[in-house]
N, C-alpha and C positions, 0 to 999 in steps of 0.2 A: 460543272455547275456555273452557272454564267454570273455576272452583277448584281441583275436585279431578282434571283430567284435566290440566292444569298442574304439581299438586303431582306426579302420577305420574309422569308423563314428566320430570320433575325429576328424581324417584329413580336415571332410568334413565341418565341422560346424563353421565357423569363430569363435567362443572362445568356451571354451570346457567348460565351466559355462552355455553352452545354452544345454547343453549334459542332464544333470540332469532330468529324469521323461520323456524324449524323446518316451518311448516305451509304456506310460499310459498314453499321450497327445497330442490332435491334434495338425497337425504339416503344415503348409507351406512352400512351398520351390521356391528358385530365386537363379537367379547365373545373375552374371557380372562384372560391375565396381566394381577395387580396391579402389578406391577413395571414395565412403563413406562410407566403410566396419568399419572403426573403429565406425561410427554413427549406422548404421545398429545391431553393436552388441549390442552398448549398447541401443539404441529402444528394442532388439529383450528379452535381459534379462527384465528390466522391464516391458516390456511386459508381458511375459510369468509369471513374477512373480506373475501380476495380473489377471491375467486368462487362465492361464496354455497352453495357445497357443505357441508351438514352433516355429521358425523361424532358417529354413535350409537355409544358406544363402551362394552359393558358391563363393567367391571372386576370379575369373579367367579373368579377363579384360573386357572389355566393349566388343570387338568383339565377344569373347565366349556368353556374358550374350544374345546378339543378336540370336545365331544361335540357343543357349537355347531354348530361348521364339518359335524361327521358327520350329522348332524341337518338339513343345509341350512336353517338357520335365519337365519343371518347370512352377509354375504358374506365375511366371513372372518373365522377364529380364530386367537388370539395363546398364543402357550406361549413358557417361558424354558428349557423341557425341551425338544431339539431331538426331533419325533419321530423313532422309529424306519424306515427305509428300510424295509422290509418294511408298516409302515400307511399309507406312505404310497401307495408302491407297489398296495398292495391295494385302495385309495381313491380313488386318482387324486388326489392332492393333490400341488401344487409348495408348497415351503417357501423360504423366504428370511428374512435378518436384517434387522431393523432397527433397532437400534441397542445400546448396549454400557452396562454397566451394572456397580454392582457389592454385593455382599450383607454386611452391615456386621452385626456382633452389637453389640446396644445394650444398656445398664444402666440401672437405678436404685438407684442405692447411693451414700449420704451420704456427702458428704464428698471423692466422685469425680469431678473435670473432664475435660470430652470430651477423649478423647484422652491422657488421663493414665495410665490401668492397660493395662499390656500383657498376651498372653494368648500361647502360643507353642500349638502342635497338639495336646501331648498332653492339658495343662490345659482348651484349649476343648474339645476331644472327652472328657474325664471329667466335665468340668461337664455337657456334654449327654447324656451317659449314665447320668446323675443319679449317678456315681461320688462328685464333691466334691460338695459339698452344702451348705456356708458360703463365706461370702468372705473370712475371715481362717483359711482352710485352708492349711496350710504349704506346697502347690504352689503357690498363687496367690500368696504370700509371697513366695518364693524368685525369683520370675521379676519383681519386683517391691519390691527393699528400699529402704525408706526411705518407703514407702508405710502410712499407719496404715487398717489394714482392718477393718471394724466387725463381731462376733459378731453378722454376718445369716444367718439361712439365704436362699438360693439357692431364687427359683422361676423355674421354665423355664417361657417364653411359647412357646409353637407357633404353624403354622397348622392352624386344623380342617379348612380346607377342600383339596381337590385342586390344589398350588403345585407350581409352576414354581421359585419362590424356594426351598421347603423341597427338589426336587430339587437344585439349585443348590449349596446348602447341604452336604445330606447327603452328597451325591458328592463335595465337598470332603473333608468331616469322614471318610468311608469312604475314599478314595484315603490319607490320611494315618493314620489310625488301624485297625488292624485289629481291635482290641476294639469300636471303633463300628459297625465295620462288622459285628461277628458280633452285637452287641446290638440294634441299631438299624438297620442295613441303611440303603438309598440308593434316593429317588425322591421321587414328588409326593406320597407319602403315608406317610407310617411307624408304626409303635408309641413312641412315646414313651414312656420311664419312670416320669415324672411332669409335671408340670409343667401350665400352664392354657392351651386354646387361644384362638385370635384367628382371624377371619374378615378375610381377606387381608391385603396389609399393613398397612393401616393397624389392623386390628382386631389387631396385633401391638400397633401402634408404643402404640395408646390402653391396652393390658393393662398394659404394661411401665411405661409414664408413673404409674399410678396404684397398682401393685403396688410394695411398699419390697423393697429386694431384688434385683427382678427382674432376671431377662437374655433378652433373646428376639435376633432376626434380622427383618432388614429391605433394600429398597434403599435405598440409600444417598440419594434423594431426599427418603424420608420421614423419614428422621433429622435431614438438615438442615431440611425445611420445619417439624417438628415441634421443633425443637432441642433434641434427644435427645441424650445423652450415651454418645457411640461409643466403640471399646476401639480401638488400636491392637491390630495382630496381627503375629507375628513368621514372616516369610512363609520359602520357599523358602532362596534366599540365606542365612537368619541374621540378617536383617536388620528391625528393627521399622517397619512403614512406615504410615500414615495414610490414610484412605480417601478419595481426591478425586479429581479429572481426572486428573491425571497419574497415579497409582500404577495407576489402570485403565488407561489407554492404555499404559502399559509393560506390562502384564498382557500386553495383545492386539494388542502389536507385531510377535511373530513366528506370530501369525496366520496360518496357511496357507487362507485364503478361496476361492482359486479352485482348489484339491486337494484340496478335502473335499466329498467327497457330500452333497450336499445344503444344502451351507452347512453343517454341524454340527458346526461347532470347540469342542472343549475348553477354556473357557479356565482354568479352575481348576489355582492349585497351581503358574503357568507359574515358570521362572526370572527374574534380573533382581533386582538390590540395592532394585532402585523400585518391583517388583511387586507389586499388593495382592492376595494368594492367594484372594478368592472372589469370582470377576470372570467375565460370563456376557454374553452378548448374549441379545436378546430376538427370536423367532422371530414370520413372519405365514404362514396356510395357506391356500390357496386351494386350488379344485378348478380340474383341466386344460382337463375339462373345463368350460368355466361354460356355466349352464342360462340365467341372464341374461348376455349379452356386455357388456351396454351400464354394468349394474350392476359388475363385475368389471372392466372399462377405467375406472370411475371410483375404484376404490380403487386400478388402477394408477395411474394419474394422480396420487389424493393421495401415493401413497409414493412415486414418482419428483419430487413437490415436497419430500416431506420429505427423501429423501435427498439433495438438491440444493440446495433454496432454506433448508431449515430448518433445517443445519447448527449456528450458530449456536447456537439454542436452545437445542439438547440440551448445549451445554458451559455454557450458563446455571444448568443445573440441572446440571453434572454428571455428565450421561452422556455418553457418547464416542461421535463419531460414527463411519459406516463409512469406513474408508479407501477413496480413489477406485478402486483396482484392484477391491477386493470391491464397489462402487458401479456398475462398470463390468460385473462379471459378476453381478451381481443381475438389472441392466436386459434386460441379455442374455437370462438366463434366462427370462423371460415371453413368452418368443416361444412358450413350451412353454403358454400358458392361451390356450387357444380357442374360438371358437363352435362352436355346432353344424356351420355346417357349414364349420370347420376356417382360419379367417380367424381370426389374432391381434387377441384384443381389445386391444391397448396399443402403439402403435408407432409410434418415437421418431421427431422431427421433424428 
């Protein structure tokens, strides 16, 4: 393997630790959501460590990982945006979650430590509707005294690309605001007012890092891997609560996983004094039917290790794993992706 078919394939591979033995072991492959790309890598090394199974994993936003999957390109694609029952249905795709996450609006503004400025619905939703426009603006004052706020203007970091996280987001900010919602509207792709965009998350978290001012959104992995400076947010309840394991898991405690079509819980906005309000699991699609069985029985297999063996992990970084009842009807559910000719590729021991 020469230099520069090294360096590509480098590009392609969300960590270049999953490179290693690439060309003398079986290999899988998904593209989408940025959003649990940092979970995905580290499933995909341990993984592979213990059974040489690669995992190509392209991190290109949730809209990409979509047209992926439609495209029969990869064997499967990742969205944070649950899709619609009707495409799925029309496509023959099963959906299923895999793991829980949560969507943090981060700053760069002097003088502010993580976790220090609170932001309650109506201030975040005017900030993003480029309504406030500085951050010593008497809204963000007021919900905030005793805080010294610097004569900055205010630029808003987006995603340019088709997000999973910016649906997340939006549909937050629209269920709570109805002036966001008639400005700005809710999905993986919006008009922005202003502000500059970023190419998935991380092409957020790197804007906001280097812009003075800034405020964009992110998951909550990349904040902390990048140690970004997060906002407390004053959720449901009345209550200002901090973005971590727990205020997500109280999020998606009353969870209804196995009464929802398709898997496709709401989690945004839930109640709960502990709940962090922009709180999302992270979606995988496969088709029912699979054109390879053998390909498709091996991505079942890795997610029945991650939702099994890799637990852990995902509360390393932060995200929350599935609860065993929605773990139980996950499993369950793949008896519905078959071969051709009608034998489940994936079937538990």
């Amino acid at each position: 393997m020469n230099a520069s078919i090294n360096k590509a394939l480098k590009g392609l591979l969300i960590s270049a630790g999953l490179l290693a033995g690439v060309a003398n072991a079986a290999q899988i492959t998904g593209a989408g959501a940025t959003f649990p790309a940092p979970m995905y890598a580290k499933w995909a090394e341990a993984y592979k460590a213990q059974t040489t199974i690669a995992l190509n994993y392209q991190a290109i936003g949730s809209g990409g990982g979509v047209k992926q999957i439609l495209a029969k390109t990869v064997d499967f694609g990742a969205s944070d945006d649950p899709t619609s029952a009707d495409i799925l249905e029309k496509n023959g795709l099963a959906q299923f979650p895999a793991v829980i996450g949560g969507v943090v609006p981060v700053i760069n503004v002097s003088g502010i430590a993580p976790g220090q400025l609170k932001l309650n619905n109506d201030v975040l939703s005017d900030i993003f509707r480029a309504k406030i426009t500085k951050w010593n603006d008497s809204a963000i004052a007021s919900v905030n005294p005793g805080i010294k706020l610097p004569d900055t203007a205010i630029t808003l970091v987006y995603r340019s690309d088709s997000s999973g996280t910016t649906a997340v987001f939006t549909d937050f900010l629209a269920q709570v605001s109805p002036p966001f919602k008639g400005v700005v509207g809710a999905g993986k792709t919006v008009n922005w007012p202003a502000g500059v965009g970023g190419k998935g998350n991380a092409g957020v978290a790197a804007n906001v890092t280097k812009i003075d001012g800034a405020i964009g959104y992110v998951e909550y992995a990349y904040a902390k891997q990048n140690k970004m400076t997060h906002v407390s947010l004053i959720n449901r309840d009345g209550k200002a609560v901090q973005p971590n394991e727990a205020s997500f898991k109280a999020a998606a405690a009353k969870a209804n996983w196995t009464g929802t079509p398709n898997f496709a819980v709401n989690l945004n906005n839930q109640p709960g004094a502990g709940s962090w309000p922009i709180t999302s699991a992270t979606f995988i699609l496969m088709y029912k039917k699979a054109e390879k069985p053998e390909q498709s029985g091996e991505v079942l297999k890795f997610f029945n290790w991650a939702l099994t063996k890799g637990q852990k992990m995902a509360t390393d970084l932060d995200y929350v794993p599935l609860p065993d009842n929605a773990v139980n009807a996950i499993v369950k559910s793949w008896a519905e992706i078959k071969s051709p000719d009608g034998k489940a590729v994936f079937v538990t021991k």
